[in-house]
N, C-alpha and C positions, 0 to 999 in steps of 0.2 A: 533522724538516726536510722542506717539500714536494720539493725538488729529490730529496732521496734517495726519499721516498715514492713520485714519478714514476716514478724509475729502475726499484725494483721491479716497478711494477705494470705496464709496459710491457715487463720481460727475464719477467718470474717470475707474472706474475694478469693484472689484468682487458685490458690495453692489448700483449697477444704478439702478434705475426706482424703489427704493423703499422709504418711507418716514421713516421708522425704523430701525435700524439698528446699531447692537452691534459688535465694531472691537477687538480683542485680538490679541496682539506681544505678543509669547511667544518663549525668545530668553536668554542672559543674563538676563533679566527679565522679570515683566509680565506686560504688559501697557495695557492699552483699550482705548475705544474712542466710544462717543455712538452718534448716531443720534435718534433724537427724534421728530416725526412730523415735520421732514425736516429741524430740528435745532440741532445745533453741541452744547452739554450739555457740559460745563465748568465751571460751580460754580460761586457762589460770588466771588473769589478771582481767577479764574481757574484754581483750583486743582480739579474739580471733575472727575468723572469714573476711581479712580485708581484701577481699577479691583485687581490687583496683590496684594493692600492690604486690600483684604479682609479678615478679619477675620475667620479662621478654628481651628478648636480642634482636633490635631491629637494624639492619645495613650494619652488621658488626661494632654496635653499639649496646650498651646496655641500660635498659627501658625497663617503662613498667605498663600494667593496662592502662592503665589511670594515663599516665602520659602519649597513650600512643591511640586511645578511645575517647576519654571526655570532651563533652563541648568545647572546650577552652583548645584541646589537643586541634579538632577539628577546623577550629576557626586559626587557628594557629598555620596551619597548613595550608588551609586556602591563601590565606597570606602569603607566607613564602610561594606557593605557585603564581599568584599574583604579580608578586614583585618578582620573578624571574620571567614574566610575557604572558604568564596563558592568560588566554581570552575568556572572559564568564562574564555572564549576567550580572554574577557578585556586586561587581565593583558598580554596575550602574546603579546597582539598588542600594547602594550604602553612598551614594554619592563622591563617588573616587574615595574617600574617607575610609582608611585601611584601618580606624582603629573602632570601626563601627561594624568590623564583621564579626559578627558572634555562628554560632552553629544551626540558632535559629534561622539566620540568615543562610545560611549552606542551603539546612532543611528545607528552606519552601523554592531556591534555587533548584533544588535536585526536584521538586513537586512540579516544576513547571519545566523541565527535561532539559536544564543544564548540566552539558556533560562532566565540565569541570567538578561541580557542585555533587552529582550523581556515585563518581569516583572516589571523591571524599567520603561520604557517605557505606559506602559498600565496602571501602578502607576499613573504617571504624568497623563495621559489623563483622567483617571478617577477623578482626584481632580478636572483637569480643567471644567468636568461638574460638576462638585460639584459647581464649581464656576458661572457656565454661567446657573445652575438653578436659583440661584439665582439672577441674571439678567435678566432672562429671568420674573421673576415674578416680577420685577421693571418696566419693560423697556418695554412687550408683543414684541416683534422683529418680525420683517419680516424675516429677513437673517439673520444668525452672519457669520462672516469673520475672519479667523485663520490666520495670517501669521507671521512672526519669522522664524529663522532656525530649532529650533524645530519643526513645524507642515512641517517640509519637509520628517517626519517617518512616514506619512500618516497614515493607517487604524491602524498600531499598535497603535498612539495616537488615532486617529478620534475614534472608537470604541467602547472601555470603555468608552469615554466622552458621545456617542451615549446612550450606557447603562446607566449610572448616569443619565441622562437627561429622561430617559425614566423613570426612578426607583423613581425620587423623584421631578417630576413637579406634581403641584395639582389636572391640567388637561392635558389631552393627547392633548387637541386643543393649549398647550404654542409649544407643536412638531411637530405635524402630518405634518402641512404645512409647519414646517422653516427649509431649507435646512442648515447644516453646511457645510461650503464652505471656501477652501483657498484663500486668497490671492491673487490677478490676478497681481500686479505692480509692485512686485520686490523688490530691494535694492532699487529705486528710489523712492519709494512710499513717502516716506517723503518730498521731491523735488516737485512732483506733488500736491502733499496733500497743499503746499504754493501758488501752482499756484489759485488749487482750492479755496483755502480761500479769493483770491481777489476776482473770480468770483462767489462767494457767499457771498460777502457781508459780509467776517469774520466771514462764514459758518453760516448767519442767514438765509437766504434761497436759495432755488435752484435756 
């Protein structure tokens, strides 16, 4: 669950000693988790911060992050550029078996400087700050916190998302200060993020 994910990573890793604070898993999907003057935002009913659907217009379509970021988006993509000619690694590594590409697969393609794979990659990262400006101008953040398997391709995603966020916040003061930062807790983050919630008081305060 992102909200518990948040929880941790803002009492216990990468988001401590701040009172703001925007989480994004970007994995099979895209989840968030936001803290807000040292309170864990969850809505009237809590469904809120579903970052992942947010709203985007890709090639005069209507999309969402989730759709147009997560693994599944990713590997989806390499696909179709596949099955239209381009040439990648990809396809040696999965053995022509187009239904064996996953994102992990892109990932270590783009680690060994497939350009096809690289593209895909920097894709993904550039939507996700498409998405986390727009968070950033709800939320004003102190920190945001990347974690998922996907943000384990590092600067290839970090990057472009640096760029979007640079290219289309209103002020340079929504960035200059707020580091993008992975994930300190791991697989367990969800685990601690329960622990957290007791001793926050079901994340109303610190």
């Amino acid at each position: 669950d992102a909200n518990l994910a948040a929880l941790g990573e803002w009492r216990y890793g990468a988001g401590q000693r701040v009172d703001n604070m925007i989480y994004l898993t970007i994995s099979t999907g895209i989840g968030g988790g936001v803290i807000d003057e040292g309170r864990l935002i969850i809505g009237a009913n809590g469904l809120g911060a579903e970052a992942g659907q947010m709203i985007m217009v890709v090639d005069g379509q209507v999309s969402t992050l989730e759709k147009e970021a997560a693994g599944p988006a990713i590997a989806r993509k390499a696909v179709q550029r596949l099955q239209a000619g381009e040439k990648s690694s990809i396809l040696e590594m999965v053995g022509g078996n187009l239904n064996e590409v996953t994102a992990q697969v892109v990932g270590q393609a783009a680690a060994e400087g497939d350009s096809l794979a690289i593209d895909l990659i920097r894709r993904a990262g550039y939507m996700i700050g498409l998405g986390i400006v727009s968070l950033m101008h709800l939320f004003n953040p102190q920190v945001i916190v990347i974690g998922g398997g996907v943000s384990k391709t590092g600067d290839l995603l970090f990057e472009p998302m640096r760029e979007a966020i640079r290219q289309y916040t209103m002020d340079p003061a929504y960035w200059e200060t707020v580091p993008i930062v992975t994930a300190a807790l791991g697989d367990n983050v969800a685990l601690i993020g329960a622990a957290a919630l007791v001793s926050t008081r079901g994340g109303l305060s610190l």
